[in-house]
N, C-alpha and C positions, 0 to 999 in steps of 0.2 A: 363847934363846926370847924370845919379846915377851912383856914382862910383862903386857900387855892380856890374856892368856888364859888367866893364872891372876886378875886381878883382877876378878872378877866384876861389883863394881858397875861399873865405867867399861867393863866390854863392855856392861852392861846401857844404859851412857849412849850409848854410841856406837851401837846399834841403835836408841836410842831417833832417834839425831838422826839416823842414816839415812833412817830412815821416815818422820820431819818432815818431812825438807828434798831426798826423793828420791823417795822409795814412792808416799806420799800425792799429790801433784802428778803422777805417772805415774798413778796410778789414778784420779784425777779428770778426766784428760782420755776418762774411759771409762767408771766408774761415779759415781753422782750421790752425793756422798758428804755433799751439804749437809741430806739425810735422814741417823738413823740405821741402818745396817744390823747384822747381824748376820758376826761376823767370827771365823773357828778359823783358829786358826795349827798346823798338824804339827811339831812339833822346836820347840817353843818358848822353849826353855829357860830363861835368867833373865824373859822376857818383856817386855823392851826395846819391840819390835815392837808389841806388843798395849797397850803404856802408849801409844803414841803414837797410836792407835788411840782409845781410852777415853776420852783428850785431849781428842776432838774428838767425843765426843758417841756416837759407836760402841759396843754392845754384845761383850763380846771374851770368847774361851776359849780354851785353850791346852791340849794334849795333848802330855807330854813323858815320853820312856822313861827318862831319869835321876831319880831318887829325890830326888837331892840337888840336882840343878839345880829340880825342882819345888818343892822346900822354901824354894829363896831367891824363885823366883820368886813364891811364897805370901807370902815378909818387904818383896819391892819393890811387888808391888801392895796390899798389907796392907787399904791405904788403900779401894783401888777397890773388895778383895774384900766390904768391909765393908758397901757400898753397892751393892752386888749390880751392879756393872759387867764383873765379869769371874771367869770359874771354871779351875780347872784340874784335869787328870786323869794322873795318873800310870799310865800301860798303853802296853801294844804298839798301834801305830793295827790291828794286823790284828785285835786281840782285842777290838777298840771297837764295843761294838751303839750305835748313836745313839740308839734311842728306850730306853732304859734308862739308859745311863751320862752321858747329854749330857738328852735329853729333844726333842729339835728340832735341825732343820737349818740350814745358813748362806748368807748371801749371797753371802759369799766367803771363799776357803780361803788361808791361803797357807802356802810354804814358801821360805822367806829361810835359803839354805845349807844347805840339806837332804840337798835329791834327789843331791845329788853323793856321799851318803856313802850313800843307801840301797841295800842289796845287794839283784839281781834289779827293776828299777826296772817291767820287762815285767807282774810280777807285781803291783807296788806300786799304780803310775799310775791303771788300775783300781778300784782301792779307793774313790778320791775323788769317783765319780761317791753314794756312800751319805750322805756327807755337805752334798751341796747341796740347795739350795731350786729352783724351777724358775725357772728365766733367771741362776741361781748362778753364777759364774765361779773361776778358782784363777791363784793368781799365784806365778811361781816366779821365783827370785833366785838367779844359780847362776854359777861357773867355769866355764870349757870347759873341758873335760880338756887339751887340748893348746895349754892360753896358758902363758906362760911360768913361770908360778908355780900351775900346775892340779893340781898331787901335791901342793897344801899346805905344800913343805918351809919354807915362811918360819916354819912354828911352832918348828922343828927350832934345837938351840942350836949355836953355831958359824957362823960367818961363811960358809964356802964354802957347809956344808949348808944356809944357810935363804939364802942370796942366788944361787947358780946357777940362773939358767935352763933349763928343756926338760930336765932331764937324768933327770925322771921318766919319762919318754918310752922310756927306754932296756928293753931285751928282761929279763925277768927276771932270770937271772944277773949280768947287766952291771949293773945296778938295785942289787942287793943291792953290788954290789964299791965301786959308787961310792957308797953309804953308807958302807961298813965304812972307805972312805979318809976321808972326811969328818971319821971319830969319833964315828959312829952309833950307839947301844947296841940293844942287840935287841929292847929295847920299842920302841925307836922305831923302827926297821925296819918291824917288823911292825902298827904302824901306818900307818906309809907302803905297805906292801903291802896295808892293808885299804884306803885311800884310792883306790888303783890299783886294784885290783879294780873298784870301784864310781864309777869317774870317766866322765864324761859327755860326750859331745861336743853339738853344738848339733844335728847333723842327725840320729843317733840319740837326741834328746832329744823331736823334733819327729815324726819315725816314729813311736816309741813311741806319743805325744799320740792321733795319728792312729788308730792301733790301736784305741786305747783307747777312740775314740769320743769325741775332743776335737777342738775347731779352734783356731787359732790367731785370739786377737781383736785382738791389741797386741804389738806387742816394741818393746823399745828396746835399742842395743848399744853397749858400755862399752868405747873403748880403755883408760881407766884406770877401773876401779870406784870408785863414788861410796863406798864404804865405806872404801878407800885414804884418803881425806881425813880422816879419825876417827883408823886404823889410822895412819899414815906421813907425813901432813901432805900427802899426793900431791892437787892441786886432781883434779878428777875433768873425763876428758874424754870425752865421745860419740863414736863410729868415723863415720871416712868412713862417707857413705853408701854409694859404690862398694863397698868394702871390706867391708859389714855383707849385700850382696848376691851375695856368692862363696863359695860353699857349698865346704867343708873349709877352704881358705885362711883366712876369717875366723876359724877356731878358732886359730889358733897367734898370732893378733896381736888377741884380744880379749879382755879379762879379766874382763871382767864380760856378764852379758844380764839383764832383765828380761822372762820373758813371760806376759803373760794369755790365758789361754785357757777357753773354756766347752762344754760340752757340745753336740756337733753337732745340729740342730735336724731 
């Protein structure tokens, strides 16, 4: 397994400089970010994200369902909490009333590796429309299900199981055999089986959107995710444009997407 995700502060670092040096410059060629806005992150966790954010002058809060990821995220921003730059809320986002537990709405929402883990996303997407302001936008940072490392296993210990490609792809049965050859243990399995359940492709990510009552304001598409440069030293590279315009095909050969989207007008 990579020790980056058991070490908390240096995921916190590495979110942090994602968002410097990739987020923030994708979202400024779309939102005016040389005002402050108001900014919630969903799935916050150590709050990496939302420091780089505060950085620049941003008001920020962060809403995270782990208890203990809330708690460190409380020790990294200690600082900002202090100076009323940024809050955080330990809840289920479905349990979240905004004008009681938050008090106000935001300019923009995001989720940086989220949505790929949330189960029923039909049900979720929805939700997001309670927590903006009006001209609000949300920004989502996510895997395709089917790029080559979209079932997560690079977290997985052992060489075969966290460096094979596509082989989350595989039909249930088959799935579980080629863990158990790996040297998979049954926690980890069944992690890997909660990942697969709730794995995401680009075009049922963008239906969804649609549903929901979202359009599509900005994308950008990652043959190598700009997070990879943190994670594995991998520089980070943009997809063909051809490529990033072939709807199913760009899911198996794109590792990373950026997209903003805002409420249909």
């Amino acid at each position: 397994m990579y020790e980056f995700h058991g070490d908390k502060q240096r995921y916190f670092d590495m979110t942090y400089a994602v968002t410097k040096e990739y987020i923030l410059p994708f979202l400024q060629q779309h939102i005016d970010l040389n005002k402050p806005i108001d900014v919630l992150e969903i799935g916050c966790g150590e709050a990496g994200v939302l420091k780089a954010f505060t950085d620049n002058g941003h008001k920020a809060f962060g809403i995270e369902l782990e208890e203990s990821r809330t708690e460190l995220a409380k020790q990294f921003m200690a600082t900002e909490m202090a100076a009323g730059k940024v809050g955080f809320l330990n809840k289920d986002v479905y349990d979240v009333d905004v004008d009681t537990d938050i008090g106000h709405k935001f300019d923009l929402v995001i989720l940086k590796d989220v949505i790929e883990h949330i189960p029923v996303q039909e049900k979720f997407i929805p939700q997001l429309h309670k927590f903006l302001k009006p001209g609000g936008k949300v920004f989502f940072a996510f895997p395709p299900w089917y790029m080559p490392y979209g079932g997560h296993q690079q977290v997985l210990p052992g060489k075969l199981a966290s460096k094979t490609p596509w082989y989350h792809l595989l039909p249930g049965a088959s799935y579980r055999w080629m863990l158990k050859a790996f040297g998979v243990n049954d926690s980890g399995i069944n992690t890997m089986y909660e990942i697969k359940s709730t794995g995401i492709t680009i075009e049922r990510f963008l239906k969804i959107n649609k549903k929901a009552g979202f359009e599509l304001s900005a994308s950008e598409y990652y043959l190598f995710n700009p997070i990879y440069k943190f994670k594995f030293g991998i520089t980070p590279r943009k997809q063909w444009s051809i490529i990033a315009k072939i709807p199913f095909l760009r899911n198996f050969v794109t590792m990373g997407v950026y997209f903003l989207t805002a409420p249909v007008k």
